[in-house]
HTML snippet that shows the backbone in 3Dmol.js (N, CA, C, O; Angstrom):
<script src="https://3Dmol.org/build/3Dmol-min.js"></script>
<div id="view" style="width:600px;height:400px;position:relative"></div>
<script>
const pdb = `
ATOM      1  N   UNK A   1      -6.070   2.582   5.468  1.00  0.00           N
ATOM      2  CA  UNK A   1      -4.775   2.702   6.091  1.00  0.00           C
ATOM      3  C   UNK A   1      -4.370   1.382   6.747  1.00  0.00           C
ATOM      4  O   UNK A   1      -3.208   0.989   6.852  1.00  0.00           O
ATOM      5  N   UNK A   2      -5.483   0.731   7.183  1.00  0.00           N
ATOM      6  CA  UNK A   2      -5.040  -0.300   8.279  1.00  0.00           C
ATOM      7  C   UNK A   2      -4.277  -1.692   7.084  1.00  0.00           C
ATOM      8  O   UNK A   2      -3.284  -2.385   7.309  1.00  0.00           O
ATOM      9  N   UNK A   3      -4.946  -1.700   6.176  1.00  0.00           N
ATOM     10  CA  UNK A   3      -4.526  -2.643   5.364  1.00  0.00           C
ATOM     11  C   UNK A   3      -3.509  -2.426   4.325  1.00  0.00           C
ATOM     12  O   UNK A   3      -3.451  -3.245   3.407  1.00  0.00           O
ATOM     13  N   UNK A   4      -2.567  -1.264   4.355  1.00  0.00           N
ATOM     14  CA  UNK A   4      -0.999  -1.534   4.200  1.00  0.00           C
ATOM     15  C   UNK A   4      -0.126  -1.431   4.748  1.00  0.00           C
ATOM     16  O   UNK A   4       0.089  -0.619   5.649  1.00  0.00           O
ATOM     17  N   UNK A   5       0.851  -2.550   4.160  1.00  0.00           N
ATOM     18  CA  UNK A   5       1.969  -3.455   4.662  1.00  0.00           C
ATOM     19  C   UNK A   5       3.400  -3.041   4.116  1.00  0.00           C
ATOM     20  O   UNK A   5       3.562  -2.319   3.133  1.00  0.00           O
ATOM     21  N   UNK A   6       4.336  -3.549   4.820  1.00  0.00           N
ATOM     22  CA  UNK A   6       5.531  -2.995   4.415  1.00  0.00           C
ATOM     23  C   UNK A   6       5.658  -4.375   3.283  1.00  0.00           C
ATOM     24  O   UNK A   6       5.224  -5.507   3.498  1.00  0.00           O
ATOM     25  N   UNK A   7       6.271  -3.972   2.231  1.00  0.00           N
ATOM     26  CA  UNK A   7       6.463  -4.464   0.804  1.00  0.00           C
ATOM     27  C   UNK A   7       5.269  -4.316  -0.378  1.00  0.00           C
ATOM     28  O   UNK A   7       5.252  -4.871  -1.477  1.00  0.00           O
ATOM     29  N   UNK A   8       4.367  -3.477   0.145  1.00  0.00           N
ATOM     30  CA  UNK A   8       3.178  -3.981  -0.783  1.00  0.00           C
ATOM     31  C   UNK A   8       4.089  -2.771  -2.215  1.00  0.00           C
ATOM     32  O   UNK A   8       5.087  -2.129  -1.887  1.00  0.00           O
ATOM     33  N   UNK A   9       3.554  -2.685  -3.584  1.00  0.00           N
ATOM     34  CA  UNK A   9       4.562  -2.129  -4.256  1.00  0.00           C
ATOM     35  C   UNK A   9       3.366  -0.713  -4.007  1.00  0.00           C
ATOM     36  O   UNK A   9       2.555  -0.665  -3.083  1.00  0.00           O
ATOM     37  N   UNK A  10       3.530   0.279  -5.023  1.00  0.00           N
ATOM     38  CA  UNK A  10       2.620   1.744  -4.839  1.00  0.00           C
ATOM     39  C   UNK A  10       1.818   2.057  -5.179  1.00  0.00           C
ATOM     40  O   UNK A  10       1.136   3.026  -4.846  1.00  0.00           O
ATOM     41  N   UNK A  11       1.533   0.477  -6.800  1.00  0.00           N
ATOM     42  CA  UNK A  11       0.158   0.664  -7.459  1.00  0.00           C
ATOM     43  C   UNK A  11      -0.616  -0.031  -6.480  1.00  0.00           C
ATOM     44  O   UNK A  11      -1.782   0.359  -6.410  1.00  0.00           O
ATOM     45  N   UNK A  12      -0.224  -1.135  -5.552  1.00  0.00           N
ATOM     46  CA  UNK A  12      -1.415  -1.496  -4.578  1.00  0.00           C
ATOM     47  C   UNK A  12      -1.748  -0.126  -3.409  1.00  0.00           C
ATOM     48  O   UNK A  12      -2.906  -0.072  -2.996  1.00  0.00           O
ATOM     49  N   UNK A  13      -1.170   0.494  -3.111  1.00  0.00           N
ATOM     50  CA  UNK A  13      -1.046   1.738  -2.286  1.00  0.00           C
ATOM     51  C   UNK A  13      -2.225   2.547  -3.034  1.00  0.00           C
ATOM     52  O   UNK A  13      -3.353   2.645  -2.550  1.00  0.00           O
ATOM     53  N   UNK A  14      -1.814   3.156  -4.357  1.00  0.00           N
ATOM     54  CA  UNK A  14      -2.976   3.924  -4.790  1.00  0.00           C
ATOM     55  C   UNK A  14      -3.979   3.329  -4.910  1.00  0.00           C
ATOM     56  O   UNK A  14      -4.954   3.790  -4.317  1.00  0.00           O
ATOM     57  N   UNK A  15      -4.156   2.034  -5.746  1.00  0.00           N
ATOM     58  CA  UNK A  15      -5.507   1.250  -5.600  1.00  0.00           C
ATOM     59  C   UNK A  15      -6.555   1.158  -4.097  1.00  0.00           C
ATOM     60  O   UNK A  15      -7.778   1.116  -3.963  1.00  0.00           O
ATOM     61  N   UNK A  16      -5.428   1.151  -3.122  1.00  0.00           N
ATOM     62  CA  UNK A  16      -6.445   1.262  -2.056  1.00  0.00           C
ATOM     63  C   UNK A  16      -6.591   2.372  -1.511  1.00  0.00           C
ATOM     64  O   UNK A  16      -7.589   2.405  -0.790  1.00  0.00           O
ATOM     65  N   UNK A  17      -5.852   3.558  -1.564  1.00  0.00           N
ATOM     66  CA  UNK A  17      -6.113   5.194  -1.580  1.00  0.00           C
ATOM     67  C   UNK A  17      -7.058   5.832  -2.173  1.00  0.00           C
ATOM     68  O   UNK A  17      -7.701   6.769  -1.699  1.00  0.00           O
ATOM     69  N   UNK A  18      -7.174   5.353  -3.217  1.00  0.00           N
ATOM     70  CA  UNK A  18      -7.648   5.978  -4.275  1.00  0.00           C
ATOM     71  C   UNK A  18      -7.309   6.830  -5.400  1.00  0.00           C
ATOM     72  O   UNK A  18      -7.951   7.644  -6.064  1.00  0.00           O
ATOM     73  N   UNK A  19      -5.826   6.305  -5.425  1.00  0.00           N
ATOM     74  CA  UNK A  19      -5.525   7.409  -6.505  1.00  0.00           C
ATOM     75  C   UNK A  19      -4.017   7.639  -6.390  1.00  0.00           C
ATOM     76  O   UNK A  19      -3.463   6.719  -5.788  1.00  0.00           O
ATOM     77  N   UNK A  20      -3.249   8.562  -6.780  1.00  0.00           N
ATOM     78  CA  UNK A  20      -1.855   8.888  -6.521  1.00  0.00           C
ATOM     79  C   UNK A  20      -1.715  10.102  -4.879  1.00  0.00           C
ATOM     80  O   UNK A  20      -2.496  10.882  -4.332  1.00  0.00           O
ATOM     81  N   UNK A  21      -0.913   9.851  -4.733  1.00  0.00           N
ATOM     82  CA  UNK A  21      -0.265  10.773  -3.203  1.00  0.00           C
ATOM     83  C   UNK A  21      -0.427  12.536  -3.798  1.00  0.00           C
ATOM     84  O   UNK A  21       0.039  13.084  -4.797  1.00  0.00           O
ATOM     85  N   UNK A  22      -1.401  13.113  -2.542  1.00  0.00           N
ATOM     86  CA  UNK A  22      -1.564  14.774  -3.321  1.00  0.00           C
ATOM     87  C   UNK A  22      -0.048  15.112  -2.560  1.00  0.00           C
ATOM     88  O   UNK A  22      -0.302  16.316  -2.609  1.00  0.00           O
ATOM     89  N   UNK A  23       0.906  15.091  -2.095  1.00  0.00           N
ATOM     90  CA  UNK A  23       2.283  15.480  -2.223  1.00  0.00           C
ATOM     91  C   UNK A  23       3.188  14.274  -1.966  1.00  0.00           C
ATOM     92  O   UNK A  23       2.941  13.114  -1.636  1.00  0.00           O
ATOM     93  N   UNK A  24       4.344  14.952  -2.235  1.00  0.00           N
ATOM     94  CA  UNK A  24       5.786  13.808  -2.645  1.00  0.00           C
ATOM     95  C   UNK A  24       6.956  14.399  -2.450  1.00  0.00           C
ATOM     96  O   UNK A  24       7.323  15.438  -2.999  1.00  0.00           O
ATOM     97  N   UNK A  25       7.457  13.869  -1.808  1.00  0.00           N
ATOM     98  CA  UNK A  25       9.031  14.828  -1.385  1.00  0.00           C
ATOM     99  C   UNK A  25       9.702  13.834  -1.625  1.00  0.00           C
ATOM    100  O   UNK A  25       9.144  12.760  -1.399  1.00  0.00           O
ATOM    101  N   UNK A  26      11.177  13.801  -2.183  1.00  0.00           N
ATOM    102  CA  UNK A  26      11.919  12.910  -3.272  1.00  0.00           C
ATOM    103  C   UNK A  26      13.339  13.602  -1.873  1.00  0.00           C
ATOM    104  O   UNK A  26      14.006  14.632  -1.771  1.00  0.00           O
ATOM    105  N   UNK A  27      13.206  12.447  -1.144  1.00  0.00           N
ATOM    106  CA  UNK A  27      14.405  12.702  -0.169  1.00  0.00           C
ATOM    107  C   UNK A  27      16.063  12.703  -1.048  1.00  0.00           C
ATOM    108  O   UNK A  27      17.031  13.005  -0.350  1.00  0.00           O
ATOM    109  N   UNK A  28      16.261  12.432  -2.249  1.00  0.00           N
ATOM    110  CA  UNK A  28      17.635  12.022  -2.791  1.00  0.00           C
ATOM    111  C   UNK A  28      17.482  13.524  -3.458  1.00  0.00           C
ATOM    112  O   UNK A  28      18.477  13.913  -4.070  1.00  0.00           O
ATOM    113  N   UNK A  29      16.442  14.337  -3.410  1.00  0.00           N
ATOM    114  CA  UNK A  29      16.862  15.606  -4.668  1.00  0.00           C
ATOM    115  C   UNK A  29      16.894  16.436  -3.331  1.00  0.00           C
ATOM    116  O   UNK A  29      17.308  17.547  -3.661  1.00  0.00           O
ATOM    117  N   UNK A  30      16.762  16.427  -2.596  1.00  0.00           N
ATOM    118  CA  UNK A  30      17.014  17.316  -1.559  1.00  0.00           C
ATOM    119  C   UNK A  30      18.182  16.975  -0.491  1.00  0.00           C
ATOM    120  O   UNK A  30      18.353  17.583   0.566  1.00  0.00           O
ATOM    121  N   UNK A  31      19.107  15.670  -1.062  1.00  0.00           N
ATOM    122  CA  UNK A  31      20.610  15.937  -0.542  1.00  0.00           C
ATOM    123  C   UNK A  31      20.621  14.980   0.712  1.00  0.00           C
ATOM    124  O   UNK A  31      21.670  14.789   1.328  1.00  0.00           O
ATOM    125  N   UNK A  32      19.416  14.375   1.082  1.00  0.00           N
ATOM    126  CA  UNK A  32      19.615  13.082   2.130  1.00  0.00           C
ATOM    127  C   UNK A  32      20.337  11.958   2.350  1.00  0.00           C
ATOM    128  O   UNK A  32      20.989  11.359   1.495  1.00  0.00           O
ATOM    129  N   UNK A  33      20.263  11.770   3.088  1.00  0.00           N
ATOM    130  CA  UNK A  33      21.210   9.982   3.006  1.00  0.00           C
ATOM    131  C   UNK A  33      20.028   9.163   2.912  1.00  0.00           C
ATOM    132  O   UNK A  33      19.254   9.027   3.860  1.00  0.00           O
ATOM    133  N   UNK A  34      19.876   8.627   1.816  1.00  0.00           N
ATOM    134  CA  UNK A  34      18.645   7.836   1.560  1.00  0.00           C
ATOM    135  C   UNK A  34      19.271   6.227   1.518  1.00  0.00           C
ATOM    136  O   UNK A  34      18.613   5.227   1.233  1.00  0.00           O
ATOM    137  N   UNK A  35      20.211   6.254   1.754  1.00  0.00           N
ATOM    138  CA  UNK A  35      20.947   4.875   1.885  1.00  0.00           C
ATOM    139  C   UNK A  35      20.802   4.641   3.585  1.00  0.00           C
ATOM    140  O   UNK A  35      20.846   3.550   4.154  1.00  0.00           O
ATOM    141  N   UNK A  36      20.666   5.630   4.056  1.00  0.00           N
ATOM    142  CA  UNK A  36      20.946   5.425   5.669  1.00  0.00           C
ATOM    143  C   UNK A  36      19.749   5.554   5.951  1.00  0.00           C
ATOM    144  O   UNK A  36      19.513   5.221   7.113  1.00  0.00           O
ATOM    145  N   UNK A  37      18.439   6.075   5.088  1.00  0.00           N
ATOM    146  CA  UNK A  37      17.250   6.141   5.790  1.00  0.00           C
ATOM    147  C   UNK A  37      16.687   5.166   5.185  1.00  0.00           C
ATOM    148  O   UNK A  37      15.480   5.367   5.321  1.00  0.00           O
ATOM    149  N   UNK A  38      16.889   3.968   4.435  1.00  0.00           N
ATOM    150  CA  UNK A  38      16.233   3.121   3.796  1.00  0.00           C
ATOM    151  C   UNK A  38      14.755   3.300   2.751  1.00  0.00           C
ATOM    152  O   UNK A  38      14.238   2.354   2.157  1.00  0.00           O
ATOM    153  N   UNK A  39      14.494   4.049   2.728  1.00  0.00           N
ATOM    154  CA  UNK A  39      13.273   4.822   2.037  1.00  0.00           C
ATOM    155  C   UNK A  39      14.067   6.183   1.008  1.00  0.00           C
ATOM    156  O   UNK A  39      15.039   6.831   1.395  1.00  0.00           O
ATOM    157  N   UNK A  40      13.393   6.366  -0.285  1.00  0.00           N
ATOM    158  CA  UNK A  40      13.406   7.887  -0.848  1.00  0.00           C
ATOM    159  C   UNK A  40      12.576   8.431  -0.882  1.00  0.00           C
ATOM    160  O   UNK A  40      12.884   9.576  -1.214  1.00  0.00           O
ATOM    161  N   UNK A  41      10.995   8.279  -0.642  1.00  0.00           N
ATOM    162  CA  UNK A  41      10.187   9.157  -1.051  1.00  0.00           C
ATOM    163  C   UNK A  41       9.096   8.697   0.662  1.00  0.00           C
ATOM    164  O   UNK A  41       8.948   7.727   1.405  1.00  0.00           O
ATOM    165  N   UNK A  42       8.601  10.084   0.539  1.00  0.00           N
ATOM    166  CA  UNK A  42       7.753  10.344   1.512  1.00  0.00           C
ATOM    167  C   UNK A  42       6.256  10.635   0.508  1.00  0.00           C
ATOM    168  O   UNK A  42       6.209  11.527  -0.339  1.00  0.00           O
ATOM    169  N   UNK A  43       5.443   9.972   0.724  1.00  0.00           N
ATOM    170  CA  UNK A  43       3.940   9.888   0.279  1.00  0.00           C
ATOM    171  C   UNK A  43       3.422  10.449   0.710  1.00  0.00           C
ATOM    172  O   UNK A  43       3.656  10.345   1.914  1.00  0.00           O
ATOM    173  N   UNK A  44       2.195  11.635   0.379  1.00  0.00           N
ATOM    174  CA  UNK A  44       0.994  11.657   1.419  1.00  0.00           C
ATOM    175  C   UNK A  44      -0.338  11.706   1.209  1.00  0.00           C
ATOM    176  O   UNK A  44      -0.930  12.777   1.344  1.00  0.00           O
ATOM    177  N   UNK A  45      -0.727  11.030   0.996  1.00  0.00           N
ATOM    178  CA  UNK A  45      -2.693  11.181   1.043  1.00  0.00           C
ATOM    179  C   UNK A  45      -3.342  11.957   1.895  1.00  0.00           C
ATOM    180  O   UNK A  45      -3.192  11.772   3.102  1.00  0.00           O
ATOM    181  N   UNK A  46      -4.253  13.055   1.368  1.00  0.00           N
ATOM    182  CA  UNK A  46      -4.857  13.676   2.532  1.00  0.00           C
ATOM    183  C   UNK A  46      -6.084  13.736   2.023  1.00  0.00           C
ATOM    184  O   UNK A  46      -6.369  13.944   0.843  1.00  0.00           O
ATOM    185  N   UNK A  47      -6.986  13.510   3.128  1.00  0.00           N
ATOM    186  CA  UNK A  47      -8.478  13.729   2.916  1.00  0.00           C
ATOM    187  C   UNK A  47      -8.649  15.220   2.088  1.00  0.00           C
ATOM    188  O   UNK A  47      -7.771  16.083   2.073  1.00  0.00           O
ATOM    189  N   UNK A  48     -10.212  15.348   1.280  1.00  0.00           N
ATOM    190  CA  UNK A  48     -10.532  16.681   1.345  1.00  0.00           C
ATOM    191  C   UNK A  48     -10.458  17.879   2.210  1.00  0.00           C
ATOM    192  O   UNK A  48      -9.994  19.012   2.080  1.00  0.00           O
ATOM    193  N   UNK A  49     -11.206  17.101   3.324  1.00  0.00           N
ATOM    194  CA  UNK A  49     -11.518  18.227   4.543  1.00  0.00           C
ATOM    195  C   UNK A  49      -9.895  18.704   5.163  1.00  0.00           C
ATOM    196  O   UNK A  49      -9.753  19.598   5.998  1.00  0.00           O
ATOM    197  N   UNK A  50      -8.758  17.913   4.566  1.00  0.00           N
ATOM    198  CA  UNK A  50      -7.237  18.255   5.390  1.00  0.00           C
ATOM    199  C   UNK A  50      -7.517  17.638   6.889  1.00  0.00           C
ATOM    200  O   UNK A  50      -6.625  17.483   7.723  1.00  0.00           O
ATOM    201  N   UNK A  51      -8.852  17.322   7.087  1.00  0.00           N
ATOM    202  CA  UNK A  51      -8.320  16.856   7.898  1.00  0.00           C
ATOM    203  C   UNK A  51      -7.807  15.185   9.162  1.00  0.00           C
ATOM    204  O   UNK A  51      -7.670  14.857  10.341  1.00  0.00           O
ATOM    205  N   UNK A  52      -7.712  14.621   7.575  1.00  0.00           N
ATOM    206  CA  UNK A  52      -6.677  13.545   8.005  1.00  0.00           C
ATOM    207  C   UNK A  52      -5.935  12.895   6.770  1.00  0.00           C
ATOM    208  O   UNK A  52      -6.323  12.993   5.606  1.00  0.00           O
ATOM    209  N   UNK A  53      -4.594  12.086   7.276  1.00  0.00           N
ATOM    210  CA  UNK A  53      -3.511  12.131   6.039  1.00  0.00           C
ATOM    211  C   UNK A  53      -3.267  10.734   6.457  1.00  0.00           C
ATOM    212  O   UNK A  53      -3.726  10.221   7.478  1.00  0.00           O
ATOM    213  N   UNK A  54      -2.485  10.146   5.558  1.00  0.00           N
ATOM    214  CA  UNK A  54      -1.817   9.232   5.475  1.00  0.00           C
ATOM    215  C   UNK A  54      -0.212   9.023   4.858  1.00  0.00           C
ATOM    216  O   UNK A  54      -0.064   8.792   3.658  1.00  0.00           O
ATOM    217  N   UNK A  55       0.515   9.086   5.429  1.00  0.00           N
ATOM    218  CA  UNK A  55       2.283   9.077   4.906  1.00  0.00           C
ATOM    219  C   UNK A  55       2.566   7.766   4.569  1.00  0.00           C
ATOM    220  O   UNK A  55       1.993   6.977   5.321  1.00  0.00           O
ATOM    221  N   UNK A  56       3.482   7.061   3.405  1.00  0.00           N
ATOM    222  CA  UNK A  56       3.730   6.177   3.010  1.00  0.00           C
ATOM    223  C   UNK A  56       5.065   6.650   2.619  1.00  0.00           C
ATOM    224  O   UNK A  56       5.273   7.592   1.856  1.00  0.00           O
ATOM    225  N   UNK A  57       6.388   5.571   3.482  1.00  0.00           N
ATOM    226  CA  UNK A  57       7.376   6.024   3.028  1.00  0.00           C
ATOM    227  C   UNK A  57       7.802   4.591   2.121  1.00  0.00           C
ATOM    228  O   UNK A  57       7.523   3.436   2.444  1.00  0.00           O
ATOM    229  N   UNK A  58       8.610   5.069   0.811  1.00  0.00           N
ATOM    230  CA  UNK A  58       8.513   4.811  -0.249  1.00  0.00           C
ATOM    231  C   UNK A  58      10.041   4.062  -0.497  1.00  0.00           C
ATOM    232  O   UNK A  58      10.911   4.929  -0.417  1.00  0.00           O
ATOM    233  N   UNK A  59      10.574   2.810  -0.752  1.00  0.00           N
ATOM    234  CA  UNK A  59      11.783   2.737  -1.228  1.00  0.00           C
ATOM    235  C   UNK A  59      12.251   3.026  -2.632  1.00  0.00           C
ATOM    236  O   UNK A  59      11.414   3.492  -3.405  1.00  0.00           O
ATOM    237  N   UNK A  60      13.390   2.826  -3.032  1.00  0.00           N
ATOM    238  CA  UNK A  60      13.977   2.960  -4.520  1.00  0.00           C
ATOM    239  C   UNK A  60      13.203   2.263  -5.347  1.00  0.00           C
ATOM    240  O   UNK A  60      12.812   2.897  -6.328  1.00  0.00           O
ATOM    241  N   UNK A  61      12.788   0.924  -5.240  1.00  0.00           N
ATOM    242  CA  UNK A  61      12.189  -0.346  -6.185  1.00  0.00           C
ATOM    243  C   UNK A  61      10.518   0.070  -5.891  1.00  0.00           C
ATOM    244  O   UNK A  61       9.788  -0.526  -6.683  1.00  0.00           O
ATOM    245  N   UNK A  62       9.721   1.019  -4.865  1.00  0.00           N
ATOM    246  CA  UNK A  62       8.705   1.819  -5.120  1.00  0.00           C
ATOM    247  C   UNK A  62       7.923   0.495  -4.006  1.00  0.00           C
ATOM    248  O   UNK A  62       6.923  -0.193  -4.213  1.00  0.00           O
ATOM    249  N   UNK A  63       8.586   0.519  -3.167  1.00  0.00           N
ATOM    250  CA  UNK A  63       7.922  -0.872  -1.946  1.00  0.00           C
ATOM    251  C   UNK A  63       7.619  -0.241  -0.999  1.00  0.00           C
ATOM    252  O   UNK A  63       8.521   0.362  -0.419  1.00  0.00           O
ATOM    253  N   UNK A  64       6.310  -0.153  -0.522  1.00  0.00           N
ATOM    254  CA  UNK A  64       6.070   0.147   1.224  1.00  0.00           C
ATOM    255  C   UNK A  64       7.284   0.058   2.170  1.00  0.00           C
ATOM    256  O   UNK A  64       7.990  -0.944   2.052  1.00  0.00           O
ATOM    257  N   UNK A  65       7.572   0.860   2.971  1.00  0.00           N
ATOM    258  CA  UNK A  65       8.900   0.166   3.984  1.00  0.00           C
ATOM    259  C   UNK A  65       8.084   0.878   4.988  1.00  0.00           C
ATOM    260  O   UNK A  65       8.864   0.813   5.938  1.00  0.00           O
ATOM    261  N   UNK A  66       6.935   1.587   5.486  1.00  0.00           N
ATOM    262  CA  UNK A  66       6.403   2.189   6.723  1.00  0.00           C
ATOM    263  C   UNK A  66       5.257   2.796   6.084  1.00  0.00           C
ATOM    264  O   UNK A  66       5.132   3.037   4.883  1.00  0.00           O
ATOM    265  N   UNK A  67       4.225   3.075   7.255  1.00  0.00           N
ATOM    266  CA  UNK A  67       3.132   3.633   6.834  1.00  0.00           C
ATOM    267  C   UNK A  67       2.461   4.333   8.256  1.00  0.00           C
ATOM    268  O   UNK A  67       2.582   3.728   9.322  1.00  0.00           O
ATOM    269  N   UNK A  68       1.704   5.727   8.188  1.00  0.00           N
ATOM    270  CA  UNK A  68       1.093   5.992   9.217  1.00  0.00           C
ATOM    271  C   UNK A  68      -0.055   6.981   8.716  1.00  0.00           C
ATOM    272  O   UNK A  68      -0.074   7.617   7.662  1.00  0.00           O
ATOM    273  N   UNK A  69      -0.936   6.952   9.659  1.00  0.00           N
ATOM    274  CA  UNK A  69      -2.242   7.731   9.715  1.00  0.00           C
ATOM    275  C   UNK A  69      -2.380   8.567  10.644  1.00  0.00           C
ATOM    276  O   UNK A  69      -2.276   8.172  11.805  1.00  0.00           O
ATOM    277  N   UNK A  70      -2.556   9.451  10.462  1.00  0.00           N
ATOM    278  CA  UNK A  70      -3.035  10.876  11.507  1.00  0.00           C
ATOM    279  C   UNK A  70      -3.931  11.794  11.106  1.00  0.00           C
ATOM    280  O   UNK A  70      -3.877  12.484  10.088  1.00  0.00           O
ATOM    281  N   UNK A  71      -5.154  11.768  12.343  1.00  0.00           N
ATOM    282  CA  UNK A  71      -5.973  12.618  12.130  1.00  0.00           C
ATOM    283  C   UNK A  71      -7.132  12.226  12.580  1.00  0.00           C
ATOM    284  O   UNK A  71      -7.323  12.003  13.776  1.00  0.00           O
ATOM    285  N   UNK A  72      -8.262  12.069  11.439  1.00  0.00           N
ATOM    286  CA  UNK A  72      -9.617  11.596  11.805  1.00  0.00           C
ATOM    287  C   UNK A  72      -9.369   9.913  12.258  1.00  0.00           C
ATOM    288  O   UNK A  72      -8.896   9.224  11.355  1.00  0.00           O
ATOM    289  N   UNK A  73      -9.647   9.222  13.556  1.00  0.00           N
ATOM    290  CA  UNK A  73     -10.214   7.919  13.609  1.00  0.00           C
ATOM    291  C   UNK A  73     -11.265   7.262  13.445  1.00  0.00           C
ATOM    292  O   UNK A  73     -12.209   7.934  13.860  1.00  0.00           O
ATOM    293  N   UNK A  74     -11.617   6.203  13.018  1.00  0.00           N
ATOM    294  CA  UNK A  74     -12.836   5.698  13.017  1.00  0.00           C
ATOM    295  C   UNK A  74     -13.179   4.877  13.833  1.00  0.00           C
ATOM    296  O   UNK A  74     -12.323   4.065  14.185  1.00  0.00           O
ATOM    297  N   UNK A  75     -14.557   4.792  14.429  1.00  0.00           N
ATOM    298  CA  UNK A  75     -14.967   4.064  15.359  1.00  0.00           C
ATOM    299  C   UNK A  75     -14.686   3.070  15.527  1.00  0.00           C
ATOM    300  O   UNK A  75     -14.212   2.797  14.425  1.00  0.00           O
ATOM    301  N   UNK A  76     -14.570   2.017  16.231  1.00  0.00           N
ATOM    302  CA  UNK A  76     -14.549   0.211  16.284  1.00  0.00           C
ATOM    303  C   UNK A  76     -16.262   0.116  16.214  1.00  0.00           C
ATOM    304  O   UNK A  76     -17.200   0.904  16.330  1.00  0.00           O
ATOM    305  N   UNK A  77     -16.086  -1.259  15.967  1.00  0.00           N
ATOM    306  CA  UNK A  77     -17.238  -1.995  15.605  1.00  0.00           C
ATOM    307  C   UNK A  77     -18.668  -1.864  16.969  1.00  0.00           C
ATOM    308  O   UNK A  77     -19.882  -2.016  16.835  1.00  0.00           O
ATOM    309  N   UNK A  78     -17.820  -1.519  18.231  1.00  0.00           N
ATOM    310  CA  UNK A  78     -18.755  -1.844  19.267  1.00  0.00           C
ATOM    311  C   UNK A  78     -19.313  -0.062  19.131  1.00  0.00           C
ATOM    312  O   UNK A  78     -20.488   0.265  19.299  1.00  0.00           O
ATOM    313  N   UNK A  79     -18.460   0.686  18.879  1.00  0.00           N
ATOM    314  CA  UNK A  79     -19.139   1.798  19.318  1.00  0.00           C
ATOM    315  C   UNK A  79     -20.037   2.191  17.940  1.00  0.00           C
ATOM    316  O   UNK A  79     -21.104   2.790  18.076  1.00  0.00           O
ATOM    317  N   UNK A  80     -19.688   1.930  17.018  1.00  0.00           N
ATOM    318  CA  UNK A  80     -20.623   1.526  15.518  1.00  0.00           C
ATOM    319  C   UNK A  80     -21.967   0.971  16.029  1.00  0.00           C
ATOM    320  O   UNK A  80     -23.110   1.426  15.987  1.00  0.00           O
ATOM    321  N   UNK A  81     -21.420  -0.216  16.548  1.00  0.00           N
ATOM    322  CA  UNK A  81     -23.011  -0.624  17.098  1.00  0.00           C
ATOM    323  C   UNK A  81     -23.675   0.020  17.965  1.00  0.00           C
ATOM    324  O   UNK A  81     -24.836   0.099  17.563  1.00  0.00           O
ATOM    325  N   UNK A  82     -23.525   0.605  19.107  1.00  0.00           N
ATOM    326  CA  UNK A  82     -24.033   1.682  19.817  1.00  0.00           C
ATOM    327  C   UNK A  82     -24.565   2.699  19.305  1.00  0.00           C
ATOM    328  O   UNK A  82     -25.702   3.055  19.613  1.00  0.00           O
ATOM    329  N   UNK A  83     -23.747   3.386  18.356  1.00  0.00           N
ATOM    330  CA  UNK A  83     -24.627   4.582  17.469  1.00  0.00           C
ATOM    331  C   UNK A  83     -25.501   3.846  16.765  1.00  0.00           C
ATOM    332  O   UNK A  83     -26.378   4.652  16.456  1.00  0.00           O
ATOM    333  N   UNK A  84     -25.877   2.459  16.187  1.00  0.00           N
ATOM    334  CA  UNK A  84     -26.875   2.129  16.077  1.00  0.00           C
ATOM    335  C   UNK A  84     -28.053   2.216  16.125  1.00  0.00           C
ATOM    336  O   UNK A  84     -28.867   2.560  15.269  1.00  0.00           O
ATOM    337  N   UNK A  85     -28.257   1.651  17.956  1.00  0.00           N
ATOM    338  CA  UNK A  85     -28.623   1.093  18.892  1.00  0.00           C
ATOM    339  C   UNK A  85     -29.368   2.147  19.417  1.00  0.00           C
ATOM    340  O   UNK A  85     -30.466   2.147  19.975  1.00  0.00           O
ATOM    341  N   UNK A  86     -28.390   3.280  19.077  1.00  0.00           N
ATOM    342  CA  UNK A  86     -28.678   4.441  20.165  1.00  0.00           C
ATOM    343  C   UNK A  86     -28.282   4.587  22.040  1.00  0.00           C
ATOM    344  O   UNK A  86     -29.017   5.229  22.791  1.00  0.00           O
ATOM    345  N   UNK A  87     -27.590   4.192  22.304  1.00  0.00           N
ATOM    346  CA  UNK A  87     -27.036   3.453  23.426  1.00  0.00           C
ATOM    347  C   UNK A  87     -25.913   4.716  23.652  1.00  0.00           C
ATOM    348  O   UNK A  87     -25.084   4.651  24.560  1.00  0.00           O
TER     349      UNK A  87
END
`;
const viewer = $3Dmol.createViewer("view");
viewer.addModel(pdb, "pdb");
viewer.setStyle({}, {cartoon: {color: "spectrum"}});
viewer.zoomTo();
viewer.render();
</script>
């Protein structure tokens, strides 16, 4: 998650996902102003367990324009090292 950017295109998106988005909502077939929201498609990656996702909102030309993660976090490096350590 941490390493996409707004413009990256969607095959770099799946390449680092792993794969294609398990849902997709196509904001222009459901009657939005997708001119006023700058994005048409809403992405989402979700873990197995459901329980954590990733949203990638999607422009016309198929470019990152936002990205977010919710759910499971992962440790930083210091507390990585602690479970180590045992600490």
């Amino acid at each position: 998650m941490r390493r996409l950017r707004p413009g990256m295109t969607l095959a770099e998106v799946e390449a680092l996902l792993g794969g294609p988005a398990a849902d997709m909502l196509d904001w222009q077939a459901h009657g939005a102003p997708v001119d006023q929201m700058g994005y048409r498609w809403l992405r989402v990656w979700k873990e197995s367990d459901a329980l954590a996702r990733v949203e990638v909102q999607v422009t016309r030309d198929e470019r990152v324009m936002a990205a977010a993660g919710f759910g499971r976090q992962q440790p930083g490096p210091l507390a990585r090292l602690r479970s180590c350590l045992g600490w």
